[in-house]
PDB file of N, CA, C and O in Angstrom:
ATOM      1  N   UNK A   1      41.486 -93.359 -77.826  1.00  0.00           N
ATOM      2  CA  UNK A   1      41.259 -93.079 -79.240  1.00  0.00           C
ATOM      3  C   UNK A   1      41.938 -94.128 -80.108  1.00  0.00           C
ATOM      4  O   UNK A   1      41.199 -94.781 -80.844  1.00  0.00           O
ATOM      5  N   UNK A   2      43.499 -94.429 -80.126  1.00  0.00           N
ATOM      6  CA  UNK A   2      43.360 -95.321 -80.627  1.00  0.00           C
ATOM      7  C   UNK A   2      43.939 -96.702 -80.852  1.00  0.00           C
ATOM      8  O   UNK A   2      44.679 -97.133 -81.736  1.00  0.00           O
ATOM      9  N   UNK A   3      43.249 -97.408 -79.531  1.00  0.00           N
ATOM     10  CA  UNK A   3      42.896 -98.728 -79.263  1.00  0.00           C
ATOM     11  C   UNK A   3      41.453 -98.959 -79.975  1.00  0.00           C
ATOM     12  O   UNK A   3      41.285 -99.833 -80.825  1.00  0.00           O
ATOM     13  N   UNK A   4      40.379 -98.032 -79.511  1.00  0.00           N
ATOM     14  CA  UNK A   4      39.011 -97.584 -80.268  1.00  0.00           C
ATOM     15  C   UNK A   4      39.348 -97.927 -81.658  1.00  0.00           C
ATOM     16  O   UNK A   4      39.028 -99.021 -82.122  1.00  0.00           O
ATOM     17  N   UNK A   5      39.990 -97.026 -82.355  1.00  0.00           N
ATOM     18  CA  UNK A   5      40.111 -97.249 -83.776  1.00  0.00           C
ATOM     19  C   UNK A   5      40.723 -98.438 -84.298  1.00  0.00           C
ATOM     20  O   UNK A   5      40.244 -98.852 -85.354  1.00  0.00           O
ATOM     21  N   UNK A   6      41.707 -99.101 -83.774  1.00  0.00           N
ATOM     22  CA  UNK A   6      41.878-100.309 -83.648  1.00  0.00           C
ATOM     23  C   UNK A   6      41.392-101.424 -83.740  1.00  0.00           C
ATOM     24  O   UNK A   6      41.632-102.353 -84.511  1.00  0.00           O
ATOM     25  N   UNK A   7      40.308-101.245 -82.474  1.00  0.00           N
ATOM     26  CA  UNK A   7      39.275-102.319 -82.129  1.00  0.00           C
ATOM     27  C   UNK A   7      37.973-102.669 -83.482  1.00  0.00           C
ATOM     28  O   UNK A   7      37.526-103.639 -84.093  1.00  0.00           O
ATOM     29  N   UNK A   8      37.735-100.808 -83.395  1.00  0.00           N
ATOM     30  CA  UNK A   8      36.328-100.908 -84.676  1.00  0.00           C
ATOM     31  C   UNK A   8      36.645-100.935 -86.027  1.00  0.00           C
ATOM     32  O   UNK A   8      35.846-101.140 -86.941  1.00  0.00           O
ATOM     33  N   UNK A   9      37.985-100.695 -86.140  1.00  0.00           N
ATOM     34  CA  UNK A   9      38.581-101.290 -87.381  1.00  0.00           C
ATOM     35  C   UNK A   9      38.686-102.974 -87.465  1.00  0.00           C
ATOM     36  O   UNK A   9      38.122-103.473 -88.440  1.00  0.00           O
ATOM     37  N   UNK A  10      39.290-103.797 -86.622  1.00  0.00           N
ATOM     38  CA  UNK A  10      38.899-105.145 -86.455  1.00  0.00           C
ATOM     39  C   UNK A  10      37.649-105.336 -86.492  1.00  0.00           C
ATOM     40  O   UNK A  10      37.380-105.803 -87.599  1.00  0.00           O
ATOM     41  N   UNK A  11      36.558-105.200 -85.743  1.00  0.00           N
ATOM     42  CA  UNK A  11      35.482-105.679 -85.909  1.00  0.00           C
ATOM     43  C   UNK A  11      34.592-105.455 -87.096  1.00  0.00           C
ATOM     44  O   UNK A  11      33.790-106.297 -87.500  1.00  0.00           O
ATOM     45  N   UNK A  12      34.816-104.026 -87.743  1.00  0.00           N
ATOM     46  CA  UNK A  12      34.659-103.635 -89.082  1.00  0.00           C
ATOM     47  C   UNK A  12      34.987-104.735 -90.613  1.00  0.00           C
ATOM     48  O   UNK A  12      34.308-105.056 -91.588  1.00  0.00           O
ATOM     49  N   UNK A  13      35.821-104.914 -90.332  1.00  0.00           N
ATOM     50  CA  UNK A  13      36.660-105.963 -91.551  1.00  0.00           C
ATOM     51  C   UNK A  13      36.985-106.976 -91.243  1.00  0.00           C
ATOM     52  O   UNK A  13      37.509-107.738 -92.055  1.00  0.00           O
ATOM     53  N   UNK A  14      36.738-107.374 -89.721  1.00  0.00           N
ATOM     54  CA  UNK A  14      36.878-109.148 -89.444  1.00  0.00           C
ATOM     55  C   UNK A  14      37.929-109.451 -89.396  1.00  0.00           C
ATOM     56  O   UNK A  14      38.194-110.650 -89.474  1.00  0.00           O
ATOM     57  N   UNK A  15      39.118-108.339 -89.224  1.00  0.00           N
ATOM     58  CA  UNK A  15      40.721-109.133 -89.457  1.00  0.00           C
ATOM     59  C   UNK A  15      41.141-108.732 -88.008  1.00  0.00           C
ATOM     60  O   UNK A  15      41.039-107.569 -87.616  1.00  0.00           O
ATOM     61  N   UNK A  16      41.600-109.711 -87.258  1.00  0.00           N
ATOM     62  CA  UNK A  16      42.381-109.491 -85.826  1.00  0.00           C
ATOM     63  C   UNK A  16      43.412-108.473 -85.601  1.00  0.00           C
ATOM     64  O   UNK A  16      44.391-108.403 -86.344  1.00  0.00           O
ATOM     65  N   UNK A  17      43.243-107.709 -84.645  1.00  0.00           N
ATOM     66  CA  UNK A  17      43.831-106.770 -84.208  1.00  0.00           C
ATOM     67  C   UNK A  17      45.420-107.163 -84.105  1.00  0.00           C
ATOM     68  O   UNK A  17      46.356-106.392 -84.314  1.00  0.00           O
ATOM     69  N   UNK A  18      45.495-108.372 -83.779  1.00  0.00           N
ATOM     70  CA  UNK A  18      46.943-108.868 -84.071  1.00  0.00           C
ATOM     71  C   UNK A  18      47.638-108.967 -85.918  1.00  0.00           C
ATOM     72  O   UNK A  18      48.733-108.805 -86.456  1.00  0.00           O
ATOM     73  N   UNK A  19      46.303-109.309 -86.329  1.00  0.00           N
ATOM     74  CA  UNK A  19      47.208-109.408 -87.926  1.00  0.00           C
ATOM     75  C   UNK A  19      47.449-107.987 -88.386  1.00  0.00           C
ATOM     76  O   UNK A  19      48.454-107.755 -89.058  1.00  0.00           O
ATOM     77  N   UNK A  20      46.515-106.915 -88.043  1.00  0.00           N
ATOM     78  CA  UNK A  20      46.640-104.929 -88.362  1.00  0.00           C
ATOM     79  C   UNK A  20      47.732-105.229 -87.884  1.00  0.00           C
ATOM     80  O   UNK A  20      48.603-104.948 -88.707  1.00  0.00           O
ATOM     81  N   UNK A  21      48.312-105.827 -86.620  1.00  0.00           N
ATOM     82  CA  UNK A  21      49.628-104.756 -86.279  1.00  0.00           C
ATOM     83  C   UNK A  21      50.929-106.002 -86.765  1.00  0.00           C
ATOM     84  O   UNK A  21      52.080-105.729 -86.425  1.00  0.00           O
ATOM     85  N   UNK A  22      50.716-107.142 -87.438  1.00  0.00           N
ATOM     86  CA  UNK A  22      51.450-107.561 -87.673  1.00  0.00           C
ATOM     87  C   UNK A  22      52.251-107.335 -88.987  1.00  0.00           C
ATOM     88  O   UNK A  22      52.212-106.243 -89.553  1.00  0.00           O
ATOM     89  N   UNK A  23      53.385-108.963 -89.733  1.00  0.00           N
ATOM     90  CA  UNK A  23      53.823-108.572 -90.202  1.00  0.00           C
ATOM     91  C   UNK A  23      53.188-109.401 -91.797  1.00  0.00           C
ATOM     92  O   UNK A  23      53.958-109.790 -92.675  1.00  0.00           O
ATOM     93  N   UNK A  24      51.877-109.513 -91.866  1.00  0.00           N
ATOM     94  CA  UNK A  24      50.961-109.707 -93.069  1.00  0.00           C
ATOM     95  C   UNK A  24      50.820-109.325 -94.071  1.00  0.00           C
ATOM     96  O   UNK A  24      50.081-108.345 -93.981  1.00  0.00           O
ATOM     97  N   UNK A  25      51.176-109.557 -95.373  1.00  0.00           N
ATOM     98  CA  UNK A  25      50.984-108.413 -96.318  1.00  0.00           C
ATOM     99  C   UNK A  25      50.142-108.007 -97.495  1.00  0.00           C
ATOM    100  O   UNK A  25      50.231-107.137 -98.361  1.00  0.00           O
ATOM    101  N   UNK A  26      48.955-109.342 -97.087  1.00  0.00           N
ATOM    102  CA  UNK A  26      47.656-109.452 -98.036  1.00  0.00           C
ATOM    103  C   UNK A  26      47.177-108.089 -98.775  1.00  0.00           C
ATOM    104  O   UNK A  26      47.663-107.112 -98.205  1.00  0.00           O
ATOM    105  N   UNK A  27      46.449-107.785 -99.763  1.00  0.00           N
ATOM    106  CA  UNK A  27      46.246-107.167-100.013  1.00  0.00           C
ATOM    107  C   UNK A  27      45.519-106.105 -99.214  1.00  0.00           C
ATOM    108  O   UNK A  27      45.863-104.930 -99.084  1.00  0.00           O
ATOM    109  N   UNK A  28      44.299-106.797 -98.622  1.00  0.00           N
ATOM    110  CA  UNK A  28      43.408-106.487 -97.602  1.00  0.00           C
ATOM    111  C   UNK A  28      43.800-105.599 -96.602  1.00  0.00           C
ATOM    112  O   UNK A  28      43.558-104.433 -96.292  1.00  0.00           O
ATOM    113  N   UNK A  29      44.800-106.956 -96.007  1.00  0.00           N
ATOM    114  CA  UNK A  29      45.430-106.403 -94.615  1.00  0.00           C
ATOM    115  C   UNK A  29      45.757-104.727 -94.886  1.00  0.00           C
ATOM    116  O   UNK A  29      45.234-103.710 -94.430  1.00  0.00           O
ATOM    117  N   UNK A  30      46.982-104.977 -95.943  1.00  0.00           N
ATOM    118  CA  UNK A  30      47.991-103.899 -96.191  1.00  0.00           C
ATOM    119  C   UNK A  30      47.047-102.557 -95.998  1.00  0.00           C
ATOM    120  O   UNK A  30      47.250-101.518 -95.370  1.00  0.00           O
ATOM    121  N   UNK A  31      45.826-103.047 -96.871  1.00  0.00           N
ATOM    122  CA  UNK A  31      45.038-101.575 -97.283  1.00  0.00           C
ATOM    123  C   UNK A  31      44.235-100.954 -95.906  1.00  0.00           C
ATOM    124  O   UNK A  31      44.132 -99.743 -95.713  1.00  0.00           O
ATOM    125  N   UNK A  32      43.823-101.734 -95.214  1.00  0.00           N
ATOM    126  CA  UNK A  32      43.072-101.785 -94.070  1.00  0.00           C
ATOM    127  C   UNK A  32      44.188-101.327 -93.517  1.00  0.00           C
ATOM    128  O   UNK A  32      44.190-100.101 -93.626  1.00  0.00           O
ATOM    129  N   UNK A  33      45.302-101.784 -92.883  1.00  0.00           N
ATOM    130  CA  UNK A  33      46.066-100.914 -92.334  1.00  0.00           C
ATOM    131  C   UNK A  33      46.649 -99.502 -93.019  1.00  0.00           C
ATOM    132  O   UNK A  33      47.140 -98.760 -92.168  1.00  0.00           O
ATOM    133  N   UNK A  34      46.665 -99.313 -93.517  1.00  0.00           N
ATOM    134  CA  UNK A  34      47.263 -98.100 -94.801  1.00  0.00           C
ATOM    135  C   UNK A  34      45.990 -97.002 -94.215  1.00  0.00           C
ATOM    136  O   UNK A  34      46.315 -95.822 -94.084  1.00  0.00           O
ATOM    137  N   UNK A  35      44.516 -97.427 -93.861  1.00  0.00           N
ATOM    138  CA  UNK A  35      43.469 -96.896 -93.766  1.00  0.00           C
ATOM    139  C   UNK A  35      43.255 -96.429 -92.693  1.00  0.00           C
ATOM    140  O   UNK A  35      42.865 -95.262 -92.677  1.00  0.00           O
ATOM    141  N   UNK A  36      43.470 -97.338 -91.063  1.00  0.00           N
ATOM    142  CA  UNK A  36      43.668 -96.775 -90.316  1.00  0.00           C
ATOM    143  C   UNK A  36      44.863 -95.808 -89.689  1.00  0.00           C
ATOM    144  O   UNK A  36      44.742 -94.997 -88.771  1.00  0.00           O
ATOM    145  N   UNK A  37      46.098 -96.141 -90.483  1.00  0.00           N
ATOM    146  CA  UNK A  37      47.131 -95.157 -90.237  1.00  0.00           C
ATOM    147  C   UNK A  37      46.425 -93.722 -90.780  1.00  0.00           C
ATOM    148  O   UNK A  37      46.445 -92.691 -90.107  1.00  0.00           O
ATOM    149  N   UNK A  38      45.969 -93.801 -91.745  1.00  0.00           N
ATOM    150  CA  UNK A  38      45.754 -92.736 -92.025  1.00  0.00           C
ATOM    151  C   UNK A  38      44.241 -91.687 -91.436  1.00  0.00           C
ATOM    152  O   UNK A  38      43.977 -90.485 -91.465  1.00  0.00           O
ATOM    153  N   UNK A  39      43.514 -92.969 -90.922  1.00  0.00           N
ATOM    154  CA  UNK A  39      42.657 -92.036 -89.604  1.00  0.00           C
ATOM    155  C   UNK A  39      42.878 -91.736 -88.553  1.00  0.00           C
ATOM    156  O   UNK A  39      42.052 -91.091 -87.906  1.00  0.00           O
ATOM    157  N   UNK A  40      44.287 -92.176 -87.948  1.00  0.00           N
ATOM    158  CA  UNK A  40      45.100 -91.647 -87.096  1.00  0.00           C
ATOM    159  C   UNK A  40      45.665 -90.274 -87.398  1.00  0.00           C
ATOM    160  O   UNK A  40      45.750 -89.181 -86.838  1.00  0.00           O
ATOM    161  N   UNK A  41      45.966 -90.764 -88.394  1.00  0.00           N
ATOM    162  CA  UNK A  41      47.091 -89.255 -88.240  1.00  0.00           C
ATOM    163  C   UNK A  41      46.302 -87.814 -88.883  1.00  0.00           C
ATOM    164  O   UNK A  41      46.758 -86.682 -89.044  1.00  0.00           O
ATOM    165  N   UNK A  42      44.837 -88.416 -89.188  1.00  0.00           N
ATOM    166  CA  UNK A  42      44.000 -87.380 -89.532  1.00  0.00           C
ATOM    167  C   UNK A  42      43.315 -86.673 -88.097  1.00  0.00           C
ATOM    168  O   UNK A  42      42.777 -85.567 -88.053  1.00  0.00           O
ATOM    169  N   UNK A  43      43.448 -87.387 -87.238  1.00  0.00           N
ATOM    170  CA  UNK A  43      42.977 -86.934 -85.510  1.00  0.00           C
ATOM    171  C   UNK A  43      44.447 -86.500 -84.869  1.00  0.00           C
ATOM    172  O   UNK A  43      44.602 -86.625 -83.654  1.00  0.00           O
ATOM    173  N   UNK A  44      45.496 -86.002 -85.676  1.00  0.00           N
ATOM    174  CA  UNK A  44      46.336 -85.833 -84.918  1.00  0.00           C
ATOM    175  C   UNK A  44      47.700 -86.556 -84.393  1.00  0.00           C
ATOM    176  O   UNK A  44      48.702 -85.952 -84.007  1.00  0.00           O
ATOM    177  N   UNK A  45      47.580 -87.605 -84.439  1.00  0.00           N
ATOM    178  CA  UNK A  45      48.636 -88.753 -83.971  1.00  0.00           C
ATOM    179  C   UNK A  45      49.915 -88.105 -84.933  1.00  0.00           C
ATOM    180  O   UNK A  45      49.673 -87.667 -86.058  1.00  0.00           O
ATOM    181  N   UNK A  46      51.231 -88.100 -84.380  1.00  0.00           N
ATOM    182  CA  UNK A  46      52.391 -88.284 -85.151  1.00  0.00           C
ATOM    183  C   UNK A  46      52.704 -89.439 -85.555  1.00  0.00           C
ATOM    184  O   UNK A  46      52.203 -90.385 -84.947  1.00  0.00           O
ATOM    185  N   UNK A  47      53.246 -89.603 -86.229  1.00  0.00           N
ATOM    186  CA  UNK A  47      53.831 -90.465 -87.347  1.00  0.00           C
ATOM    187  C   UNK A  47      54.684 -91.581 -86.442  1.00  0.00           C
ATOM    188  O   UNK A  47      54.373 -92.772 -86.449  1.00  0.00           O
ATOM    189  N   UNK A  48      55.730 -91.084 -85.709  1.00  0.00           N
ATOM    190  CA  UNK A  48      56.188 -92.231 -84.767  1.00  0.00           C
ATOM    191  C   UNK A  48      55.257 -92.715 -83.743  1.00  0.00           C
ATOM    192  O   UNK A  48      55.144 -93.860 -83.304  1.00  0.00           O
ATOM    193  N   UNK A  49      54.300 -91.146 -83.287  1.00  0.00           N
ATOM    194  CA  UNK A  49      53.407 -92.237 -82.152  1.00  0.00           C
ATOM    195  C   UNK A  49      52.569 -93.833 -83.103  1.00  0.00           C
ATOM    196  O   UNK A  49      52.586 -94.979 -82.654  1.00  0.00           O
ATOM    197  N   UNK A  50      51.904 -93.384 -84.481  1.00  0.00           N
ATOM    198  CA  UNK A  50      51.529 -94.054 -85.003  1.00  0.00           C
ATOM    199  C   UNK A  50      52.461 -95.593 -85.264  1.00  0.00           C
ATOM    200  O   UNK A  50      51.902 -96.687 -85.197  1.00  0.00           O
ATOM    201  N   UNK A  51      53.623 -95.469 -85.499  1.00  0.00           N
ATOM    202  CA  UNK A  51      54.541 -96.236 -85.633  1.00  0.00           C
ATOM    203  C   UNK A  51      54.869 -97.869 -84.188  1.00  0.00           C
ATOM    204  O   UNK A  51      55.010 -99.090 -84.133  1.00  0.00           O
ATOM    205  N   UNK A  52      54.824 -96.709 -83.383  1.00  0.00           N
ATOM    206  CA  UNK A  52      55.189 -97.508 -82.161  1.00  0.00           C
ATOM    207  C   UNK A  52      53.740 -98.354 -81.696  1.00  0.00           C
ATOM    208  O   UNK A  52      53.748 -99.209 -80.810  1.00  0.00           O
ATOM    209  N   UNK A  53      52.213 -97.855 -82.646  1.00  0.00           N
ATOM    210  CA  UNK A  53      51.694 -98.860 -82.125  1.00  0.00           C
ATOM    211  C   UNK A  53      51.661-100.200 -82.623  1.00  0.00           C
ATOM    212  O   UNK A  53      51.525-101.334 -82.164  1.00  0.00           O
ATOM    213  N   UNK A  54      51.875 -99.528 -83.982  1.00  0.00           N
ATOM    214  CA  UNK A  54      52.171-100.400 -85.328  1.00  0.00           C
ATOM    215  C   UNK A  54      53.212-101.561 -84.918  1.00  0.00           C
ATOM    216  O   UNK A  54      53.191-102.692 -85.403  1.00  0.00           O
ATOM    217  N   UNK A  55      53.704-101.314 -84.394  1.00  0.00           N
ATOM    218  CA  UNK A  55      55.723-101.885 -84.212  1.00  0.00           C
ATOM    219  C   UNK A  55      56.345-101.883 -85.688  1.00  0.00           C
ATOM    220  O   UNK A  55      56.620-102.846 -86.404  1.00  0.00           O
ATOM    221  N   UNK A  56      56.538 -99.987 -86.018  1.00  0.00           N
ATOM    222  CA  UNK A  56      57.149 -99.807 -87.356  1.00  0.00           C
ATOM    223  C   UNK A  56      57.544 -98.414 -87.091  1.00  0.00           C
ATOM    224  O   UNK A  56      57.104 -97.617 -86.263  1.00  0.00           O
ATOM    225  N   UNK A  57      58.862 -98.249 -88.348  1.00  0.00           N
ATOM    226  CA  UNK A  57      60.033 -97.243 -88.161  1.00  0.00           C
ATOM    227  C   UNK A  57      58.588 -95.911 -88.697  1.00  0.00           C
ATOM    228  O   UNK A  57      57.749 -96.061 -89.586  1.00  0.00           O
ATOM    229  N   UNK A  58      58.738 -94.975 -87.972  1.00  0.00           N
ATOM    230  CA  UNK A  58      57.786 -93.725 -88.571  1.00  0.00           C
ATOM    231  C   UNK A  58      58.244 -93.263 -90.412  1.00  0.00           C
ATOM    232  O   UNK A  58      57.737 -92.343 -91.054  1.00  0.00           O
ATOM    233  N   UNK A  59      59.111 -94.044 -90.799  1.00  0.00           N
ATOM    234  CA  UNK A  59      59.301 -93.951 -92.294  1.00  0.00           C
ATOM    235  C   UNK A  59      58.603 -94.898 -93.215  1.00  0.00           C
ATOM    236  O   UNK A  59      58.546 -94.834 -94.443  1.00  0.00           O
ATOM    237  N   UNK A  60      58.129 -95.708 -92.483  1.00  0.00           N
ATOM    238  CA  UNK A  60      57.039 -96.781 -93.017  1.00  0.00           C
ATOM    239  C   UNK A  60      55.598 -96.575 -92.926  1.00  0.00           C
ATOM    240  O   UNK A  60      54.721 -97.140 -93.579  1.00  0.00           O
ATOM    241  N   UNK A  61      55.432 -95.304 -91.637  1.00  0.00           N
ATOM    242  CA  UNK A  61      54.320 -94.885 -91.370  1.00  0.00           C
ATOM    243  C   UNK A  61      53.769 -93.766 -92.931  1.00  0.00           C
ATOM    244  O   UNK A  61      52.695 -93.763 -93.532  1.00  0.00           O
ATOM    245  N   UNK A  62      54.906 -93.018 -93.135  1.00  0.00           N
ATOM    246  CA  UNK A  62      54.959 -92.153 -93.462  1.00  0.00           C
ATOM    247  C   UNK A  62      54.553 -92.593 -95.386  1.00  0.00           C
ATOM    248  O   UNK A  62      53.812 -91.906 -96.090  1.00  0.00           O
ATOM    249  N   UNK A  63      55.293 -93.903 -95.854  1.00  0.00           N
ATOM    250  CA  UNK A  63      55.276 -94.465 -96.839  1.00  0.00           C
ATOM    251  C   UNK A  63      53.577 -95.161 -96.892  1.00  0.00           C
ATOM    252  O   UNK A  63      53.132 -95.548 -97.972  1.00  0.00           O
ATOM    253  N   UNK A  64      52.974 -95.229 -95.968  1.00  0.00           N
ATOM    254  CA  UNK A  64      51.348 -95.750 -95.907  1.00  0.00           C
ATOM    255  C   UNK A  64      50.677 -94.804 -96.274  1.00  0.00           C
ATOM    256  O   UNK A  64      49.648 -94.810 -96.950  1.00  0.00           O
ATOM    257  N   UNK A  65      51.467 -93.619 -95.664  1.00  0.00           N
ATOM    258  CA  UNK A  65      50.361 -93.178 -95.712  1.00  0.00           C
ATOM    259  C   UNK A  65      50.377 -92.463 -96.892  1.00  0.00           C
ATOM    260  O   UNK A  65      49.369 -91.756 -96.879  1.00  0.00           O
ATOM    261  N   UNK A  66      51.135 -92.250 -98.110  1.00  0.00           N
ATOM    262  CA  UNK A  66      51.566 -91.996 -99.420  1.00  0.00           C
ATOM    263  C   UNK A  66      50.738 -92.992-100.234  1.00  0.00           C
ATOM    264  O   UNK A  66      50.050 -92.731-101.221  1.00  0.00           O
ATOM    265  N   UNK A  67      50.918 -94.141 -99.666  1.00  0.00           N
ATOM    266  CA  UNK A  67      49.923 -95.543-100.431  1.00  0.00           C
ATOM    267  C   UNK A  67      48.601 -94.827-100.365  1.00  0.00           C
ATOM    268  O   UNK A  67      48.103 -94.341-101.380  1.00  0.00           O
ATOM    269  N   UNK A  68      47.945 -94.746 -99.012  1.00  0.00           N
ATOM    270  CA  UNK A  68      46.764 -94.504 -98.958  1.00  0.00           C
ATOM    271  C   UNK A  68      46.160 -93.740 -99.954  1.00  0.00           C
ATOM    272  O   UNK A  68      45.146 -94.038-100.585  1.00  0.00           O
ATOM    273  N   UNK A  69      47.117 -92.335-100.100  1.00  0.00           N
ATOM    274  CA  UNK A  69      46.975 -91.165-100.751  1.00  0.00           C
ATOM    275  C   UNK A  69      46.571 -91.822-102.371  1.00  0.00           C
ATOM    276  O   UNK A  69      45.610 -91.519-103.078  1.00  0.00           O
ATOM    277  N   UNK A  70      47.437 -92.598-102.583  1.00  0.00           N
ATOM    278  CA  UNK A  70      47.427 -92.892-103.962  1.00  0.00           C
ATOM    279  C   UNK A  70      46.218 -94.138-103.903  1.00  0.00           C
ATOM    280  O   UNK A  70      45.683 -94.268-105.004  1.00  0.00           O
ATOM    281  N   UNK A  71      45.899 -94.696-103.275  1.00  0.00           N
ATOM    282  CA  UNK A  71      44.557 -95.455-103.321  1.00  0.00           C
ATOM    283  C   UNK A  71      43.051 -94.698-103.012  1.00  0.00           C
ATOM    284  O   UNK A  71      41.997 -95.311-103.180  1.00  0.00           O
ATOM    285  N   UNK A  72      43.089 -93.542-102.624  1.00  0.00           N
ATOM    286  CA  UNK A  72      41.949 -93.040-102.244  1.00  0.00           C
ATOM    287  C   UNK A  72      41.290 -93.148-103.612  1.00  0.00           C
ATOM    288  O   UNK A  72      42.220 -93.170-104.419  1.00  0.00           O
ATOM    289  N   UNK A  73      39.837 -93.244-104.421  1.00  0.00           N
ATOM    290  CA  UNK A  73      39.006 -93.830-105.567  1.00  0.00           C
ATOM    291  C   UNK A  73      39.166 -94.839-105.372  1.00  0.00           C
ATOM    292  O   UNK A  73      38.588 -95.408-106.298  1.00  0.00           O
ATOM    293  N   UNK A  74      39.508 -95.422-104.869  1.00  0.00           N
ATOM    294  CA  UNK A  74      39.463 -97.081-105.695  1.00  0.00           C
ATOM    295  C   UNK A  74      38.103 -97.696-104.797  1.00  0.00           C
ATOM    296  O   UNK A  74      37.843 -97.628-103.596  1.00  0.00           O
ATOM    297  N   UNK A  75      37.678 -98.061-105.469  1.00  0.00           N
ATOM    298  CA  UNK A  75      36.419 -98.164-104.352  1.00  0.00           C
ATOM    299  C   UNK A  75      36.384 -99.815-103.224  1.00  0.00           C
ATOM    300  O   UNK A  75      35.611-100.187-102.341  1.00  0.00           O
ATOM    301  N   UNK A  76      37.437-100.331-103.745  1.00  0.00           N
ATOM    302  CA  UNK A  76      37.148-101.062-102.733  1.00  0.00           C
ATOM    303  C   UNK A  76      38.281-100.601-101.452  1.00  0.00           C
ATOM    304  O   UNK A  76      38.100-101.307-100.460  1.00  0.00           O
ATOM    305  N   UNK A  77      39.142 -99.807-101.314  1.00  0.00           N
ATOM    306  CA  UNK A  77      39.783 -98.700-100.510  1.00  0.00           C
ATOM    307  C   UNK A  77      38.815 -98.176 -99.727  1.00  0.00           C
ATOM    308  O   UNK A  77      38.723 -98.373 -98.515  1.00  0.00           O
ATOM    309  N   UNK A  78      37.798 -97.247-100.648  1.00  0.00           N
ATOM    310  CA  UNK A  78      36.940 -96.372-100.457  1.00  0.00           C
ATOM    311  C   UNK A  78      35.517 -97.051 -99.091  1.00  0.00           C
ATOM    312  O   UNK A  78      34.966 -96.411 -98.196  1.00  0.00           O
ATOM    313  N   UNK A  79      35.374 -98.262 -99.418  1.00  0.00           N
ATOM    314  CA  UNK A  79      34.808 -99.348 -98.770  1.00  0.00           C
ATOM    315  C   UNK A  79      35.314 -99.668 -97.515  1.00  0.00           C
ATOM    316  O   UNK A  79      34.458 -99.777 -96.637  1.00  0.00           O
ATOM    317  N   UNK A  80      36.922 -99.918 -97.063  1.00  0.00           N
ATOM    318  CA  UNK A  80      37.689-100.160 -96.142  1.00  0.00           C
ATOM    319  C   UNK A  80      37.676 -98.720 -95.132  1.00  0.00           C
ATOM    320  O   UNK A  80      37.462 -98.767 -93.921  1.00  0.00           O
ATOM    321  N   UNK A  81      37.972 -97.360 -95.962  1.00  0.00           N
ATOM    322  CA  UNK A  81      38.008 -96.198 -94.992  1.00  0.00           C
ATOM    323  C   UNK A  81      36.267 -95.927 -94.865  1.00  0.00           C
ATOM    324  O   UNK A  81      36.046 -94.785 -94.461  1.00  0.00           O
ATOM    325  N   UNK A  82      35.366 -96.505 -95.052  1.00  0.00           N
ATOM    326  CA  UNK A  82      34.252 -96.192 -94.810  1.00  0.00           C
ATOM    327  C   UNK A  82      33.663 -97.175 -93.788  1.00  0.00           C
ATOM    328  O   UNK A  82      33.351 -96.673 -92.708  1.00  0.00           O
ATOM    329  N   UNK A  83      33.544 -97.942 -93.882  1.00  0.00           N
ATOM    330  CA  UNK A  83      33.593 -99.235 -92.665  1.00  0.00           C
ATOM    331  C   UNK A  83      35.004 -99.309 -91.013  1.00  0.00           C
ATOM    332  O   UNK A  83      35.074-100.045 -90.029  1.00  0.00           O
ATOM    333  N   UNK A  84      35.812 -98.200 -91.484  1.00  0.00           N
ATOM    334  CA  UNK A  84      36.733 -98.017 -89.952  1.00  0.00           C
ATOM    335  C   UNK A  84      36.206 -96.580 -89.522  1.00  0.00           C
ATOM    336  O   UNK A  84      36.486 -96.261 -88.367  1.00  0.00           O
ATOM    337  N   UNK A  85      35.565 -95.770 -90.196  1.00  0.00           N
ATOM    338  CA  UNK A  85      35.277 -94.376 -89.862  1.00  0.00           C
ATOM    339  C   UNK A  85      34.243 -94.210 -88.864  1.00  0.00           C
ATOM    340  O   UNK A  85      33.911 -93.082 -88.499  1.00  0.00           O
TER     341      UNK A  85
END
């Protein structure tokens, strides 16, 4: 599940599975990752499992996914969680 989400999130948005889990902080990136943390942890994943794939403290997980929250409308957000789903 999620290597999957991972993968079709990369191929979705064209950004390498290495830059999602890196330490990048483009706008893009950030949001795209912010997006799949948060379709993780909508299937269940905890917050540290999410973390450790990330290579990040589960308080950073936890702070994404607060971002996310507060980006959901924005439509080019809206664009990013619709293209990893």
């Amino acid at each position: 599940m999620t290597i999957f989400t991972l993968d079709n999130a990369s191929k979705a948005t064209g950004i390498p599975i290495a830059d999602l889990r890196g330490p990048i902080r483009t706008r893009h990136i950030c949001w795209t990752r912010y997006a799949i943390m948060e379709a993780m942890r909508q299937r269940g994943m905890s917050t540290p499992a999410i973390g450790r794939l990330f290579h990040r403290d589960h308080s950073t997980i936890v702070s994404a996914l607060r971002q996310a929250e507060k980006l959901r409308g924005n439509p080019a957000f809206e664009n990013i969680r619709s293209a990893i789903a």
